[in-house]
mmCIF file of the N, C-alpha and C atoms, coordinates in Angstrom:
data_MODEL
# 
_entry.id   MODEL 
# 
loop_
_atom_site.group_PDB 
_atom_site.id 
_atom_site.type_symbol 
_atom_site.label_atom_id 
_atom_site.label_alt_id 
_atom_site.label_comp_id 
_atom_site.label_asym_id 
_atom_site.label_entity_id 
_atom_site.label_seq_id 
_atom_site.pdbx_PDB_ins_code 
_atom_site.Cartn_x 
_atom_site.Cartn_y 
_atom_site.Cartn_z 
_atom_site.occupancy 
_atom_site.B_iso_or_equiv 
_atom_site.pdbx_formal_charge 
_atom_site.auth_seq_id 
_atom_site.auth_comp_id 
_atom_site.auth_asym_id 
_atom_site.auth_atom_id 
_atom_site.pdbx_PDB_model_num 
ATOM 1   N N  . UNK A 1 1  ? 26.166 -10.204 56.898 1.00 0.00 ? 1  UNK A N  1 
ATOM 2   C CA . UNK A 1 1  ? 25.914 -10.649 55.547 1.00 0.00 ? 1  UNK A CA 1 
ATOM 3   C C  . UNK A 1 1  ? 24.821 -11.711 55.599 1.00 0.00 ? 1  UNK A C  1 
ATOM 4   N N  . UNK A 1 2  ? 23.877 -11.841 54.611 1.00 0.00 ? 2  UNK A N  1 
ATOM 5   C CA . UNK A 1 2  ? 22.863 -12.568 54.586 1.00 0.00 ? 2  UNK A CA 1 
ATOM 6   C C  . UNK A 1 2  ? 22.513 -13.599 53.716 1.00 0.00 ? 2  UNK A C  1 
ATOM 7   N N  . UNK A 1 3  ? 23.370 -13.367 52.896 1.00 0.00 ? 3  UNK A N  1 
ATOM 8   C CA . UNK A 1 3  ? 23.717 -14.201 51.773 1.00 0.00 ? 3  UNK A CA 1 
ATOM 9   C C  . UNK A 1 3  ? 25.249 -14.675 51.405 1.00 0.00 ? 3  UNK A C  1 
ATOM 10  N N  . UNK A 1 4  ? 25.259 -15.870 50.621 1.00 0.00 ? 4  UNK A N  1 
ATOM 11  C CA . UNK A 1 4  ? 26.494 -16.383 50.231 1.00 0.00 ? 4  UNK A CA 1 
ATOM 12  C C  . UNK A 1 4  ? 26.728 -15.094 49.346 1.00 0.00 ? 4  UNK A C  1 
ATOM 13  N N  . UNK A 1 5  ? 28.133 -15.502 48.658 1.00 0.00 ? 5  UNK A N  1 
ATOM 14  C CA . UNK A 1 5  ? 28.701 -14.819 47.861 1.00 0.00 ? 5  UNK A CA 1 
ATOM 15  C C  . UNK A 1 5  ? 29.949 -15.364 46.715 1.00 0.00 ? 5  UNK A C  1 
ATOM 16  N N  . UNK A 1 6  ? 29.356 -15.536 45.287 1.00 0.00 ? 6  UNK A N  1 
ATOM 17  C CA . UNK A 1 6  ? 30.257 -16.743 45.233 1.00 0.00 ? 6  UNK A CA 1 
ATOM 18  C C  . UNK A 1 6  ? 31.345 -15.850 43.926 1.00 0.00 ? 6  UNK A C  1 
ATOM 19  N N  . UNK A 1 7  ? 32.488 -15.924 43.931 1.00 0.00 ? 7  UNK A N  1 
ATOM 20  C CA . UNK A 1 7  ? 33.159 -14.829 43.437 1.00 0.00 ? 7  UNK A CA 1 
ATOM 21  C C  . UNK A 1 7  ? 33.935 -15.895 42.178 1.00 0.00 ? 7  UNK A C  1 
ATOM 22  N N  . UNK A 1 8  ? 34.162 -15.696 40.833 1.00 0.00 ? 8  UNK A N  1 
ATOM 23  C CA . UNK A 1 8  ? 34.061 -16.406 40.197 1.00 0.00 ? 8  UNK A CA 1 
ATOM 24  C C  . UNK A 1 8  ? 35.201 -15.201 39.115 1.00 0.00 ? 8  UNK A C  1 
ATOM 25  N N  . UNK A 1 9  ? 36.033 -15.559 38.080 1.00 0.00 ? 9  UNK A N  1 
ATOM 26  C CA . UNK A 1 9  ? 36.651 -15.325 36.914 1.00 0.00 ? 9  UNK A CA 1 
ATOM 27  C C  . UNK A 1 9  ? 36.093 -14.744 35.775 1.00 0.00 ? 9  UNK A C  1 
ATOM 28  N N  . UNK A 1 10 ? 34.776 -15.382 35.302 1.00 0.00 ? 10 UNK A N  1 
ATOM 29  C CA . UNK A 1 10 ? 34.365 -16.205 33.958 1.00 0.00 ? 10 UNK A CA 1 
ATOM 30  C C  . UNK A 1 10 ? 35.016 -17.363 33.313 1.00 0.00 ? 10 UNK A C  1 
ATOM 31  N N  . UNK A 1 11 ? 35.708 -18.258 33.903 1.00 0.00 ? 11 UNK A N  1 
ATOM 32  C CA . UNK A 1 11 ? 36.393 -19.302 32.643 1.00 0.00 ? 11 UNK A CA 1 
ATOM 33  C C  . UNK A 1 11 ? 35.293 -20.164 33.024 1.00 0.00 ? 11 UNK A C  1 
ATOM 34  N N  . UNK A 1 12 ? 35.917 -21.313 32.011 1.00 0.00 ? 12 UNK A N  1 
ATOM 35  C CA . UNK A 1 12 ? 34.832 -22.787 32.245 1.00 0.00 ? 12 UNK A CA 1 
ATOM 36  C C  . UNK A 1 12 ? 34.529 -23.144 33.417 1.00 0.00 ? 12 UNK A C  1 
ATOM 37  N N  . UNK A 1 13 ? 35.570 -23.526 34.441 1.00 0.00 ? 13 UNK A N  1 
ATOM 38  C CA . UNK A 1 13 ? 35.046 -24.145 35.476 1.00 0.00 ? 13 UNK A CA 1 
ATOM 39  C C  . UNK A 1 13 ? 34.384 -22.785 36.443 1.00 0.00 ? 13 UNK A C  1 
ATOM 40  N N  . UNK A 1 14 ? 35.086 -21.826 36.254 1.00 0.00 ? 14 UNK A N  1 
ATOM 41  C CA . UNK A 1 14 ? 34.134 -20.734 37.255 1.00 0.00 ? 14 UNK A CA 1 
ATOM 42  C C  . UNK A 1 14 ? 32.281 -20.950 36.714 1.00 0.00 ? 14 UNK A C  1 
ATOM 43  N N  . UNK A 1 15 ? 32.220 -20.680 35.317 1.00 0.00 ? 15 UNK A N  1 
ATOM 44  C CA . UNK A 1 15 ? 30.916 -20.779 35.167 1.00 0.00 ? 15 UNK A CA 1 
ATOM 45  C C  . UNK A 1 15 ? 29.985 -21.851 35.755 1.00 0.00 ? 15 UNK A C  1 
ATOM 46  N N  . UNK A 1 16 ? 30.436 -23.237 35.453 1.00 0.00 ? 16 UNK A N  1 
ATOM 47  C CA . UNK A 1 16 ? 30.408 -24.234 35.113 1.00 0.00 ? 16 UNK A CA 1 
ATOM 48  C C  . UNK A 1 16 ? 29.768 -23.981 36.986 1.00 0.00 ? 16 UNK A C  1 
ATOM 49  N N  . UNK A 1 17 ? 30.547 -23.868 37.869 1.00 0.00 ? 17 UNK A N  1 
ATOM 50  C CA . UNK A 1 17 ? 30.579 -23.970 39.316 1.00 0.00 ? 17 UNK A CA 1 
ATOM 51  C C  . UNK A 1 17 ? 29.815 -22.941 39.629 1.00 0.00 ? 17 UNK A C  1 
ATOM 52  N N  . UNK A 1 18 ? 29.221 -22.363 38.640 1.00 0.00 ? 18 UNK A N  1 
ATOM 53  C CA . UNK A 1 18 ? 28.367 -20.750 38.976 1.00 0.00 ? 18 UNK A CA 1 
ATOM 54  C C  . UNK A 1 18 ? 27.129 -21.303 38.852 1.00 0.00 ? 18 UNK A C  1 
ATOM 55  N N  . UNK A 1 19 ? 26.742 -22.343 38.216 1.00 0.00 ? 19 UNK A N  1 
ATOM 56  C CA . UNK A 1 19 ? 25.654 -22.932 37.434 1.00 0.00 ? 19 UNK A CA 1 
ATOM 57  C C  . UNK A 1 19 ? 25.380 -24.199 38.635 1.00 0.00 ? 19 UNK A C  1 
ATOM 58  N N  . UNK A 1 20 ? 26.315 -24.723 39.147 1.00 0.00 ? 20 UNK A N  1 
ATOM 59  C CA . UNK A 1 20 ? 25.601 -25.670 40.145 1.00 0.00 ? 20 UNK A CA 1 
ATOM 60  C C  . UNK A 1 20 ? 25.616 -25.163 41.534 1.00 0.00 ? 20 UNK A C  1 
ATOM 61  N N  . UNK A 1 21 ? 26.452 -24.041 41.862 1.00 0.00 ? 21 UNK A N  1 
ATOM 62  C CA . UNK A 1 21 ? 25.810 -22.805 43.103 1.00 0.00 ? 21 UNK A CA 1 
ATOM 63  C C  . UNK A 1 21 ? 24.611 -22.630 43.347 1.00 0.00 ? 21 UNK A C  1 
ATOM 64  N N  . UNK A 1 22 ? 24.194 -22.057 42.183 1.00 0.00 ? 22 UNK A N  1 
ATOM 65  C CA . UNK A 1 22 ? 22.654 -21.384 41.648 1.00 0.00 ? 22 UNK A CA 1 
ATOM 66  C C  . UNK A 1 22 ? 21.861 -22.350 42.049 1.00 0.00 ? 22 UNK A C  1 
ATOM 67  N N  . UNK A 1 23 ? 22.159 -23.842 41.386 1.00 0.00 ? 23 UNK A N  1 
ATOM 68  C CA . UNK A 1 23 ? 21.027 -24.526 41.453 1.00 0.00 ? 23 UNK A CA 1 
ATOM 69  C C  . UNK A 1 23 ? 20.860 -25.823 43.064 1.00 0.00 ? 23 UNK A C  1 
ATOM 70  N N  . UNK A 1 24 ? 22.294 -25.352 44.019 1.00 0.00 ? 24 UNK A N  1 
ATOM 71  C CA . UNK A 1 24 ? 22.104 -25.817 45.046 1.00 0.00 ? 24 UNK A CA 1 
ATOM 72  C C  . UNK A 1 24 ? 21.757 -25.179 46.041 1.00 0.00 ? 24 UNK A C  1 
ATOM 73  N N  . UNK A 1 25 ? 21.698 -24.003 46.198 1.00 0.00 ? 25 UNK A N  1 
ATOM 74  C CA . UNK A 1 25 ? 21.307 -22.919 47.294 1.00 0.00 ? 25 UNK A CA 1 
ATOM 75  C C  . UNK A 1 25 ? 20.616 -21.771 46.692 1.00 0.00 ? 25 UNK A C  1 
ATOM 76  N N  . UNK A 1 26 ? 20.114 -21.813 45.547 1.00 0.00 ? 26 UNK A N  1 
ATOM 77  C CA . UNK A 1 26 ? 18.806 -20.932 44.854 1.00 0.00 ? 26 UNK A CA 1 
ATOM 78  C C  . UNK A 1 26 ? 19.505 -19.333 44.503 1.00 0.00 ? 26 UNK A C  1 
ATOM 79  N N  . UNK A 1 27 ? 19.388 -18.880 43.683 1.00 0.00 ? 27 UNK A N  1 
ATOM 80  C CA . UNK A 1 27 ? 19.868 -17.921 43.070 1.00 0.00 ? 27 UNK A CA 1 
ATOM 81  C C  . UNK A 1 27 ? 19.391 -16.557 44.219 1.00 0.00 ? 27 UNK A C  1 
ATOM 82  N N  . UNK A 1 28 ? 18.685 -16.712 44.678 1.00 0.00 ? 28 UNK A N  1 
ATOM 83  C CA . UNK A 1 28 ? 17.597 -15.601 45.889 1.00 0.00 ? 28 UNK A CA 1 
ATOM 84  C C  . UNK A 1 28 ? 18.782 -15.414 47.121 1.00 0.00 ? 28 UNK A C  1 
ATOM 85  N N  . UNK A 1 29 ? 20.348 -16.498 47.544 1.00 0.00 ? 29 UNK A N  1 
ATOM 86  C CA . UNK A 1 29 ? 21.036 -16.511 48.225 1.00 0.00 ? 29 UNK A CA 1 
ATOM 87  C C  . UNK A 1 29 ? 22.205 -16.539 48.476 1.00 0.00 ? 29 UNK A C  1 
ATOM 88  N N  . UNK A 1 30 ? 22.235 -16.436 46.887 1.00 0.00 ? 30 UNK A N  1 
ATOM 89  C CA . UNK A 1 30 ? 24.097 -15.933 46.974 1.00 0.00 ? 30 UNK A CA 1 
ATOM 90  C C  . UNK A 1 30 ? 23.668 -14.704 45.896 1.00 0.00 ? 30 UNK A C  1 
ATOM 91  N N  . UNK A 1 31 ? 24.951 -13.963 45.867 1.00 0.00 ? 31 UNK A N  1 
ATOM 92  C CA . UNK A 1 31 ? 25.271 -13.088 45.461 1.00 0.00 ? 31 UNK A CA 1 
ATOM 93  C C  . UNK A 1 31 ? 26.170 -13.486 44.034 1.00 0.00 ? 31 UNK A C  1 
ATOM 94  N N  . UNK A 1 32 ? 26.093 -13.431 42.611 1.00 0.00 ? 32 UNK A N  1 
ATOM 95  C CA . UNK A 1 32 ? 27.284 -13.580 42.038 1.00 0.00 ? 32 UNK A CA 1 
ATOM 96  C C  . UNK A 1 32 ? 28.257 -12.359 41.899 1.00 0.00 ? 32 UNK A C  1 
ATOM 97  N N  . UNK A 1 33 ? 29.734 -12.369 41.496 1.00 0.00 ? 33 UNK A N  1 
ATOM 98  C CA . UNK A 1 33 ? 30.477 -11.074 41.577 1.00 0.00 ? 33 UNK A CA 1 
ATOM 99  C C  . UNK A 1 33 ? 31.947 -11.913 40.730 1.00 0.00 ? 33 UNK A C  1 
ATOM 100 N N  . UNK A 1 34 ? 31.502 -11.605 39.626 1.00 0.00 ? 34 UNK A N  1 
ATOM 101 C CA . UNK A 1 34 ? 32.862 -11.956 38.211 1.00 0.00 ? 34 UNK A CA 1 
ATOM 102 C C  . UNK A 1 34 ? 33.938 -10.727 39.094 1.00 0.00 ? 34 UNK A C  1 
ATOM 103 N N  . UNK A 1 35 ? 34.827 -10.972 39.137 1.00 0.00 ? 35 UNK A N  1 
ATOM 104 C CA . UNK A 1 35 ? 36.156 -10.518 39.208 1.00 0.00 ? 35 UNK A CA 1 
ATOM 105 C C  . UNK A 1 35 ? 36.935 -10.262 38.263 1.00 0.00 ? 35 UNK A C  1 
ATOM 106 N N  . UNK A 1 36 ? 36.845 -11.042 37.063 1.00 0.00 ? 36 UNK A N  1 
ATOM 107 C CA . UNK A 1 36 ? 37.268 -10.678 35.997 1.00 0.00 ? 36 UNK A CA 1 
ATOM 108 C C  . UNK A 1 36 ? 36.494 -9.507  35.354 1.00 0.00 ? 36 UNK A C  1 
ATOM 109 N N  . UNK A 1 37 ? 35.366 -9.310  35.784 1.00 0.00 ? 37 UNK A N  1 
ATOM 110 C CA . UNK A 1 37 ? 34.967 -7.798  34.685 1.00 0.00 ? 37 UNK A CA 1 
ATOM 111 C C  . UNK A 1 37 ? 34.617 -6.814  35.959 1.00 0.00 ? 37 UNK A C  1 
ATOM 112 N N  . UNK A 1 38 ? 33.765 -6.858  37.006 1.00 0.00 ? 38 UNK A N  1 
ATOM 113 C CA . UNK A 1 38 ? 34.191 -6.235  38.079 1.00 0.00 ? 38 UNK A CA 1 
ATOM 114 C C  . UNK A 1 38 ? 35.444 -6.529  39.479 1.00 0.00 ? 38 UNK A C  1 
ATOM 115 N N  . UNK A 1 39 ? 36.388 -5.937  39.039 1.00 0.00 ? 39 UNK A N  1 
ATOM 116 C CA . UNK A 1 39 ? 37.750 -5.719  39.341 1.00 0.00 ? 39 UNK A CA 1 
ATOM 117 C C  . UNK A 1 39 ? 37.614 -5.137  40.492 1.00 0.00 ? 39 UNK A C  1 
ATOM 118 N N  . UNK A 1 40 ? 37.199 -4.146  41.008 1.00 0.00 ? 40 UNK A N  1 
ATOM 119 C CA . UNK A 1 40 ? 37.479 -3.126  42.047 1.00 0.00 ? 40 UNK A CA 1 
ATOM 120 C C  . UNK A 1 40 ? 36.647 -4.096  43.637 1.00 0.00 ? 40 UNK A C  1 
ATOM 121 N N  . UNK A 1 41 ? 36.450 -4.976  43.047 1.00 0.00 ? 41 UNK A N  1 
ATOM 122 C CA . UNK A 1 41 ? 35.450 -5.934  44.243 1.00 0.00 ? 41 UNK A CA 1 
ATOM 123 C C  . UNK A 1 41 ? 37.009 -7.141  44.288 1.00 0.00 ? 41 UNK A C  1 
ATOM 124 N N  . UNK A 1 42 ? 38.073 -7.099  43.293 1.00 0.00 ? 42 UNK A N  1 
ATOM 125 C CA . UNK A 1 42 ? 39.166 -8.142  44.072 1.00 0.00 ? 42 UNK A CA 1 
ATOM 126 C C  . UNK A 1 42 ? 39.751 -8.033  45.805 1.00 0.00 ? 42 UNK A C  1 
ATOM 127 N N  . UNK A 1 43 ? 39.958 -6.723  45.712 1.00 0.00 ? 43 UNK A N  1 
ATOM 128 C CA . UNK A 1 43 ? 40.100 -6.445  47.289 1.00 0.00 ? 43 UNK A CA 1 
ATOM 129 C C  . UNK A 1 43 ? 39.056 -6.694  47.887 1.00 0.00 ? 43 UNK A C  1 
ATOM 130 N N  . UNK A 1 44 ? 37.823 -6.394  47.652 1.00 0.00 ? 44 UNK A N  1 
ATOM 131 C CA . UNK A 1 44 ? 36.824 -7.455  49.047 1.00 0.00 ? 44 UNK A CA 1 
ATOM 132 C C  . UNK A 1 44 ? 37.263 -8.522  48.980 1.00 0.00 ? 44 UNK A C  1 
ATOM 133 N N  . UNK A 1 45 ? 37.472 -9.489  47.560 1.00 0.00 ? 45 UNK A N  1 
ATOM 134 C CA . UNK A 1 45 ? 37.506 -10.958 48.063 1.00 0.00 ? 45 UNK A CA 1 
ATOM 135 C C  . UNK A 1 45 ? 38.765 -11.528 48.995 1.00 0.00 ? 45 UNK A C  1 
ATOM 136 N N  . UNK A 1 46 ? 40.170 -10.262 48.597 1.00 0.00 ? 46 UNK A N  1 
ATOM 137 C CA . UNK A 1 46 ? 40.808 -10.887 49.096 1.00 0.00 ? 46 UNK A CA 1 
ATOM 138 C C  . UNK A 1 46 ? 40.984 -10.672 50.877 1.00 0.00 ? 46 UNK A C  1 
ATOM 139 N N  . UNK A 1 47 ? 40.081 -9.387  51.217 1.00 0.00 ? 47 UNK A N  1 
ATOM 140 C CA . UNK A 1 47 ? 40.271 -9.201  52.479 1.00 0.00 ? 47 UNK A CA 1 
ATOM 141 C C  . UNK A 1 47 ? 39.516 -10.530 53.359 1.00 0.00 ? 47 UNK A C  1 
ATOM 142 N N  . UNK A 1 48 ? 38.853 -10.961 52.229 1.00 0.00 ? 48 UNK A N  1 
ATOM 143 C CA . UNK A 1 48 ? 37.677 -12.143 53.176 1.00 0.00 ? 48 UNK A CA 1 
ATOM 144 C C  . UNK A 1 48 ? 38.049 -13.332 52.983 1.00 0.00 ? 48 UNK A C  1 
ATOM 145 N N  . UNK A 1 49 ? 39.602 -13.480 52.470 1.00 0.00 ? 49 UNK A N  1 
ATOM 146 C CA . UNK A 1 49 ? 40.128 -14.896 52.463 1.00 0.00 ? 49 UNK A CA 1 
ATOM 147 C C  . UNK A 1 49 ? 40.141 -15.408 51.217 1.00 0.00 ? 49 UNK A C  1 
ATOM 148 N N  . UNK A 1 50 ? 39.774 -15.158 49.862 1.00 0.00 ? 50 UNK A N  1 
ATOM 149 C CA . UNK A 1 50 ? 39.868 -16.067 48.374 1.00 0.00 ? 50 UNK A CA 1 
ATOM 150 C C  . UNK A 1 50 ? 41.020 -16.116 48.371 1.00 0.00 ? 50 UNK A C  1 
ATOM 151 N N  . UNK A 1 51 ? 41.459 -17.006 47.979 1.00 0.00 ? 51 UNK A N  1 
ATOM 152 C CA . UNK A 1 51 ? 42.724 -16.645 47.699 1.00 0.00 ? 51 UNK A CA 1 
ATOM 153 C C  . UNK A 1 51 ? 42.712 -17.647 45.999 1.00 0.00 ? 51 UNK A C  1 
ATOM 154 N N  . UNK A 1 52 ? 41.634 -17.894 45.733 1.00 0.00 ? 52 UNK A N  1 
ATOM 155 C CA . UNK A 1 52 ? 41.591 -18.482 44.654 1.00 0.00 ? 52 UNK A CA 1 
ATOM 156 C C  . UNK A 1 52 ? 40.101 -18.602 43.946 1.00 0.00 ? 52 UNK A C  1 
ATOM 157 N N  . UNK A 1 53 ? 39.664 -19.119 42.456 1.00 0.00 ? 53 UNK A N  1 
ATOM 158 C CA . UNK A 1 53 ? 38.538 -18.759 42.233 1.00 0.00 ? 53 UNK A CA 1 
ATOM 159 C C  . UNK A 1 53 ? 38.082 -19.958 41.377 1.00 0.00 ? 53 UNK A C  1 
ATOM 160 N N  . UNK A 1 54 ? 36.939 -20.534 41.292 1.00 0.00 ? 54 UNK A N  1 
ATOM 161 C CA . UNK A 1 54 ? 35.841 -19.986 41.568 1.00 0.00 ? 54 UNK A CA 1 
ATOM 162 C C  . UNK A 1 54 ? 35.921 -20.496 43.926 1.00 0.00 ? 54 UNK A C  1 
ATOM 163 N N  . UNK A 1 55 ? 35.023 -19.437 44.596 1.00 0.00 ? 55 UNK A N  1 
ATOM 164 C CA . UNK A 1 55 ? 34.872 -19.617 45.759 1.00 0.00 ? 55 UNK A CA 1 
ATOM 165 C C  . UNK A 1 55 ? 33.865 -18.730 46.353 1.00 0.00 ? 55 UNK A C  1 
ATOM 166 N N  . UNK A 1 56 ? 33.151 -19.526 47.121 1.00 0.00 ? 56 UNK A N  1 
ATOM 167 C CA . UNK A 1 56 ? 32.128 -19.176 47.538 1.00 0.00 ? 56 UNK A CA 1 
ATOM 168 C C  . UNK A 1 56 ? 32.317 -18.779 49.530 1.00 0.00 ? 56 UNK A C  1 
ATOM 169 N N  . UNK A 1 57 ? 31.840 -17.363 49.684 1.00 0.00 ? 57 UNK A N  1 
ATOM 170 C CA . UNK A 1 57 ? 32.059 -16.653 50.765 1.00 0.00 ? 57 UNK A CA 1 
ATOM 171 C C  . UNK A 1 57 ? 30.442 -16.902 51.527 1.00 0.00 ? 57 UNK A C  1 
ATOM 172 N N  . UNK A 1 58 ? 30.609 -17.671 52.413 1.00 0.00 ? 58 UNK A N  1 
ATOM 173 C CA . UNK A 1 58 ? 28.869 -18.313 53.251 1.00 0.00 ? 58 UNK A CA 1 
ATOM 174 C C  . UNK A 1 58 ? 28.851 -16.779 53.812 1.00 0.00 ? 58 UNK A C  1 
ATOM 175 N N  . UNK A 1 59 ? 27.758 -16.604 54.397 1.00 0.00 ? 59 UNK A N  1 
ATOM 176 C CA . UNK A 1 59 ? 27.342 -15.777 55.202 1.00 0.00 ? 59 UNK A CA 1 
ATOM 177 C C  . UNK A 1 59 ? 28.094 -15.701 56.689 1.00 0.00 ? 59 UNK A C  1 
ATOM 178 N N  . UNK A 1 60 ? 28.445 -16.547 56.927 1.00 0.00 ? 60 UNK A N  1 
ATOM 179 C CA . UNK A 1 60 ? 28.965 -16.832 58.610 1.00 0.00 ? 60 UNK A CA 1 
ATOM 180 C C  . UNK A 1 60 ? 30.582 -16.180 58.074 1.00 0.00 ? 60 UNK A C  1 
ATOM 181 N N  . UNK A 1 61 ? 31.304 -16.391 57.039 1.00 0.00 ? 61 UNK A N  1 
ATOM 182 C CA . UNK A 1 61 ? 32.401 -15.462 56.530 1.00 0.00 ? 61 UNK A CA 1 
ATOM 183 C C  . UNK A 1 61 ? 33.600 -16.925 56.298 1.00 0.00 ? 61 UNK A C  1 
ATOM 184 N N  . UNK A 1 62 ? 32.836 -18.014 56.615 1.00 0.00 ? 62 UNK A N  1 
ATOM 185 C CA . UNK A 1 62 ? 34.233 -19.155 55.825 1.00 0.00 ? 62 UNK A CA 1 
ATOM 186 C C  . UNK A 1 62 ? 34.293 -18.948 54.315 1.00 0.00 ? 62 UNK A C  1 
ATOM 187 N N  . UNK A 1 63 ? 35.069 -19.063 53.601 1.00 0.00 ? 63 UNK A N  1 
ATOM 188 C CA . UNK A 1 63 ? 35.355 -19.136 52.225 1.00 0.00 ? 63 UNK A CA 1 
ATOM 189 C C  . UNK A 1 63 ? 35.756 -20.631 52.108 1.00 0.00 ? 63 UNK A C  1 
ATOM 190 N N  . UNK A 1 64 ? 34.572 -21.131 50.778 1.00 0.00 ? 64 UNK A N  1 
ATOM 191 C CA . UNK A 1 64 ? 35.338 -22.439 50.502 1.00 0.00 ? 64 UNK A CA 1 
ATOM 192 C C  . UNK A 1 64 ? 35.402 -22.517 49.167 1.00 0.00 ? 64 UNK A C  1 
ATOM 193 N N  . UNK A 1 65 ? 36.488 -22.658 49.117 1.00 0.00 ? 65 UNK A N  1 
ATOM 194 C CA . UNK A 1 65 ? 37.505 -22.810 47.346 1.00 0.00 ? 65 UNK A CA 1 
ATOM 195 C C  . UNK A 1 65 ? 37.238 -24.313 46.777 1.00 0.00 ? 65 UNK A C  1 
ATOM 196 N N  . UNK A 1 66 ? 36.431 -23.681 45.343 1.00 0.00 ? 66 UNK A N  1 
ATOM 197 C CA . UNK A 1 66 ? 35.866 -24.886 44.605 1.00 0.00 ? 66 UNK A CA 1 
ATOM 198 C C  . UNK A 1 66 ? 37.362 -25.405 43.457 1.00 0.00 ? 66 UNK A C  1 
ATOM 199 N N  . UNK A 1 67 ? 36.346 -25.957 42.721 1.00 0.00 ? 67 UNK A N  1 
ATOM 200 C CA . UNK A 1 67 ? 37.466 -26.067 41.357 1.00 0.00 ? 67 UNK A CA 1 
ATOM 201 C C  . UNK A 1 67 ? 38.547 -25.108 40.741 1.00 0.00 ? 67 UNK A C  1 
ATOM 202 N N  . UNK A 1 68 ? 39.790 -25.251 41.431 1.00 0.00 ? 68 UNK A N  1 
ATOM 203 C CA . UNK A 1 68 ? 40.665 -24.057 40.844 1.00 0.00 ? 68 UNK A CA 1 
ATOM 204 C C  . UNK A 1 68 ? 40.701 -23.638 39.422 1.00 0.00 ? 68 UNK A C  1 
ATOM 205 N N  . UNK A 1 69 ? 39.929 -22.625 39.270 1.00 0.00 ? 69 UNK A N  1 
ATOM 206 C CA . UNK A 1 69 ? 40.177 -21.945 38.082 1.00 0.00 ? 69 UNK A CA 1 
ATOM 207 C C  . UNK A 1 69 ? 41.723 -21.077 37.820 1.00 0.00 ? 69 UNK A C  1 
ATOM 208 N N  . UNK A 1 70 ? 41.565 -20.289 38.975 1.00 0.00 ? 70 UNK A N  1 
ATOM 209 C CA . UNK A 1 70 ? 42.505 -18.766 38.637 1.00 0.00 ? 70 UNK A CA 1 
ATOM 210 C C  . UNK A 1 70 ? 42.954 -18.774 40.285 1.00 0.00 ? 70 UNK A C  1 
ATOM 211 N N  . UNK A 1 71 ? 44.189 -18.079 40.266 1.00 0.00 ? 71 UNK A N  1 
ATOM 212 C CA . UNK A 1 71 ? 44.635 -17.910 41.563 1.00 0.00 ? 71 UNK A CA 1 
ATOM 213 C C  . UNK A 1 71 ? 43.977 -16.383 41.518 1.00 0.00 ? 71 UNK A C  1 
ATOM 214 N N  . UNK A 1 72 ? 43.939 -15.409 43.194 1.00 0.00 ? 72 UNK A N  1 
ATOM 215 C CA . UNK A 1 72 ? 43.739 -13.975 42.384 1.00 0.00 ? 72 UNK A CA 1 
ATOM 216 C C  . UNK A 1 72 ? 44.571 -13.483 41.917 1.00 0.00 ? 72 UNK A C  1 
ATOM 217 N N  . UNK A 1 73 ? 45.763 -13.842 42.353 1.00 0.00 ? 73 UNK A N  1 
ATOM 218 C CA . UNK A 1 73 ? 47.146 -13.261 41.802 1.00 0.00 ? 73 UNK A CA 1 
ATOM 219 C C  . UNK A 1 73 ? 47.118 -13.207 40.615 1.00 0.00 ? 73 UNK A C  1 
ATOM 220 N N  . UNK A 1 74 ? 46.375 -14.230 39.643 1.00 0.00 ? 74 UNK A N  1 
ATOM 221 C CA . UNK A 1 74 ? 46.091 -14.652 38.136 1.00 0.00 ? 74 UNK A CA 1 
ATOM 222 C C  . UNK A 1 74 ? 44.923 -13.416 37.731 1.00 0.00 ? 74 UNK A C  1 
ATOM 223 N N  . UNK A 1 75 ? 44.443 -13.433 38.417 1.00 0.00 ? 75 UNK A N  1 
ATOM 224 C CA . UNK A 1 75 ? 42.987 -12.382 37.681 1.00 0.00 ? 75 UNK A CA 1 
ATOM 225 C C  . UNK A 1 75 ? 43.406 -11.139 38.201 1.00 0.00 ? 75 UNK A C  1 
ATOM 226 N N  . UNK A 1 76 ? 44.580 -10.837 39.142 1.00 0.00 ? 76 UNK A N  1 
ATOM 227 C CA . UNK A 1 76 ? 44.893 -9.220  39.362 1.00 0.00 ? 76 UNK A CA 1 
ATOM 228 C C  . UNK A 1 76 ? 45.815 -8.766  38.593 1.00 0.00 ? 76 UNK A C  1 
ATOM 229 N N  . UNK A 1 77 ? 46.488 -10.026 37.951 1.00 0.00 ? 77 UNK A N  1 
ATOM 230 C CA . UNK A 1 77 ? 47.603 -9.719  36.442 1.00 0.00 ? 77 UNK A CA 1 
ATOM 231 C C  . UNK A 1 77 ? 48.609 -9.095  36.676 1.00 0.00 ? 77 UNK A C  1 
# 
């Protein structure tokens, strides 16, 4: 993987944390991927460790969990 990947809900703080992603590591290097409207990408996040959202997946494969928005358990309903 070559890029971050930052996997996000849509609520406030997901956005909110989508918006200072972007503007700390340049939009050219992460990947965004709503979970709340593309669904069928929850199983990637959870095979790669989210276990909560908004969270950003580095390239090297650590996941680090920002401002708890949503558990996935919450966005898989």
């Amino acid at each position: 993987m070559s890029k971050s990947i930052f996997y996000h809900a849509g609520c406030s703080v997901c956005v909110s944390a989508e918006q200072d992603i972007v503007n700390l590591i340049g939009s050219e290097n992460v990947e965004i991927v709503n979970i709340g409207e593309v669904r069928g990408r929850i199983s990637e996040a959870e095979t790669a460790g989210v276990q909560s959202v908004p969270a950003l997946l580095t390239p090297n494969g650590n996941v680090l969990h920002l401002n708890f928005g949503a558990s996935i358990a919450d966005v898989k309903g």
